[in-house]
C-alpha beads as a LAMMPS data file, in Angstrom:
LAMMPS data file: protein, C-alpha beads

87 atoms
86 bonds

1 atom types
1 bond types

-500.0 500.0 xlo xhi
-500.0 500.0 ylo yhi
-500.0 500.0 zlo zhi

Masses

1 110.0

Atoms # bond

1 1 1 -182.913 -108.928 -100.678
2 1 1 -182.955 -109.893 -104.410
3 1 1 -179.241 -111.871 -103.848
4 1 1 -178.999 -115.213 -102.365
5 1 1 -175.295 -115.214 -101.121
6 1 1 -175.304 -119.346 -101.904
7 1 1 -176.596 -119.851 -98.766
8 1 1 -176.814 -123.647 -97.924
9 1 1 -178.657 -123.991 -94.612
10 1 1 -181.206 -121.823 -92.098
11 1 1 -184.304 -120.096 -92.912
12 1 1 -185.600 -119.010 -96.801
13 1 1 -185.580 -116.583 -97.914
14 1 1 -188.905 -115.838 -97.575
15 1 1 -189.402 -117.559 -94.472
16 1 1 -192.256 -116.700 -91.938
17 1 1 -190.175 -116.096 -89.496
18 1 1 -189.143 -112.481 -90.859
19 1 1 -193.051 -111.415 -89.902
20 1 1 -192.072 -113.104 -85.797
21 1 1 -192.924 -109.647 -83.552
22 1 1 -189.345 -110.193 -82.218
23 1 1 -187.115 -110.356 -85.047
24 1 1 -185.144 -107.267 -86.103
25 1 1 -181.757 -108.908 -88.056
26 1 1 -181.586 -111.257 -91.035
27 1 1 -177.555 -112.685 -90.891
28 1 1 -176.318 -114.277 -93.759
29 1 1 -172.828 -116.014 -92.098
30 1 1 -170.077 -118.747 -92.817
31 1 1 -169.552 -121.203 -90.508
32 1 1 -166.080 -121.272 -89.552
33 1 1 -166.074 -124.324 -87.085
34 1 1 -167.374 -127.107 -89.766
35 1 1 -165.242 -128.973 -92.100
36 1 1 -167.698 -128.543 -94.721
37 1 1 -168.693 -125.491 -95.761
38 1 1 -172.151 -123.645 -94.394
39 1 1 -173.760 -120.525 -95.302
40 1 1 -176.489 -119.932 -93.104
41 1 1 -179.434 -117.600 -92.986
42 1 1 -181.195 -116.594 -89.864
43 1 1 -184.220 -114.056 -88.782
44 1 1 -183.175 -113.024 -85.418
45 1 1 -183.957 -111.399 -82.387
46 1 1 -181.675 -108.728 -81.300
47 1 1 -180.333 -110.317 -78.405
48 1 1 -178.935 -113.248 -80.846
49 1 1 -178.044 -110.644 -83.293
50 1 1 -175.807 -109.612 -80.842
51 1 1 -174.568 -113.501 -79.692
52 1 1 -173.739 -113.876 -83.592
53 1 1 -171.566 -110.862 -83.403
54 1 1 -169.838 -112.240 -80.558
55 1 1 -169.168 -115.226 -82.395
56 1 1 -167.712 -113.503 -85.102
57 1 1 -165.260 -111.693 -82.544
58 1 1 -164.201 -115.206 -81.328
59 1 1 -163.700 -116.311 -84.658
60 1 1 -166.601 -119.059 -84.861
61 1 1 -167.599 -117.120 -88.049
62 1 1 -168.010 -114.717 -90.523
63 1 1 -170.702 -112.285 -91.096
64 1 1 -170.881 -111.998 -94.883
65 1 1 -174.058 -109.453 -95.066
66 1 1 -177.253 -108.565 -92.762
67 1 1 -179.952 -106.440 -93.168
68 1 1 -182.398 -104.803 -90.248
69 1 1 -186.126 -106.036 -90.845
70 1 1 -188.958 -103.840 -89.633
71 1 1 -192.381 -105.459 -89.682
72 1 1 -191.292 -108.300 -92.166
73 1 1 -189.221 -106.162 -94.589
74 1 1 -185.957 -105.468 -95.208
75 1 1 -184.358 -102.322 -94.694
76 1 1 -180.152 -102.872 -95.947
77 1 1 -177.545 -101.642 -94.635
78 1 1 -175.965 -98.413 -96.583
79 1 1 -172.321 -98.566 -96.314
80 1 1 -172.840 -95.206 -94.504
81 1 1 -174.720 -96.721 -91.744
82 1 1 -172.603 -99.725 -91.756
83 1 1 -169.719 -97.933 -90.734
84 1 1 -170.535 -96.257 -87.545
85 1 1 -172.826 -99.142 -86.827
86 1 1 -170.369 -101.672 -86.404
87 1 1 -167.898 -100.051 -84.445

Bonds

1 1 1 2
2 1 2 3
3 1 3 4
4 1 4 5
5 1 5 6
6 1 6 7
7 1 7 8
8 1 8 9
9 1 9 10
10 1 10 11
11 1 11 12
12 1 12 13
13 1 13 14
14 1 14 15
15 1 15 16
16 1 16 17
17 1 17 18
18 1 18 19
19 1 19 20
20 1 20 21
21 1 21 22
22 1 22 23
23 1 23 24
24 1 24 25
25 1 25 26
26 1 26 27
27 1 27 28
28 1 28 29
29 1 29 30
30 1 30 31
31 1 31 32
32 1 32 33
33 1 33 34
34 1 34 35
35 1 35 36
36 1 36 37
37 1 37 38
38 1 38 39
39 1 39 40
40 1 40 41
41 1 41 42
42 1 42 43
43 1 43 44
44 1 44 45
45 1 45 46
46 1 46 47
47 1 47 48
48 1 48 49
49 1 49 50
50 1 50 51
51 1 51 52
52 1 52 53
53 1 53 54
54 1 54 55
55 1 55 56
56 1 56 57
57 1 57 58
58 1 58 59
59 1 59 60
60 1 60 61
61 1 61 62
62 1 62 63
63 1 63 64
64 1 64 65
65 1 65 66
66 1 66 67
67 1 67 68
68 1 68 69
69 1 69 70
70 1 70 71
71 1 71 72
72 1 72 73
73 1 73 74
74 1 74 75
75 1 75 76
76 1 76 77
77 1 77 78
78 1 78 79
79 1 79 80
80 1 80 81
81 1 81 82
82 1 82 83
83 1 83 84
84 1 84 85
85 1 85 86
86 1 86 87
């Protein structure tokens, strides 16, 4: 998680909430609905892991990266995982 993706809103990147018992996803995303331009960062649950992903099918916006996060670290996708993953 050394890259910062210009992120312009959510949670740091070393926020507490990546240590929350519940959180398995940190989403980096655009913002399609604003005018203005928002990168966001959230730790996340899986459930809204999976509402962001819904988004993203409805167009709202765009996931630009995400990693899994086991007991406060991150674990990043491999392009090998990422492919049957998100299918």
């Amino acid at each position: 998680m050394s890259r910062d993706f210009g992120v312009t809103d959510g949670h740091s990147l070393y926020s507490l909430h990546r240590y929350r018992s519940d959180v398995r996803h940190m989403v980096i995303f655009d913002d399609l609905v604003e005018k203005e331009h928002h990168r966001v960062r959230l730790y996340v649950s899986a459930s809204v892991y999976e509402m962001i992903r819904q988004a993203e099918t409805n167009g709202l916006l765009r996931i630009v990266h995400h990693e899994e996060i086991v007991e406060g670290c991150s674990e990043p996708d491999s392009p090998r995982r990422r492919k049957h993953k998100h299918k």
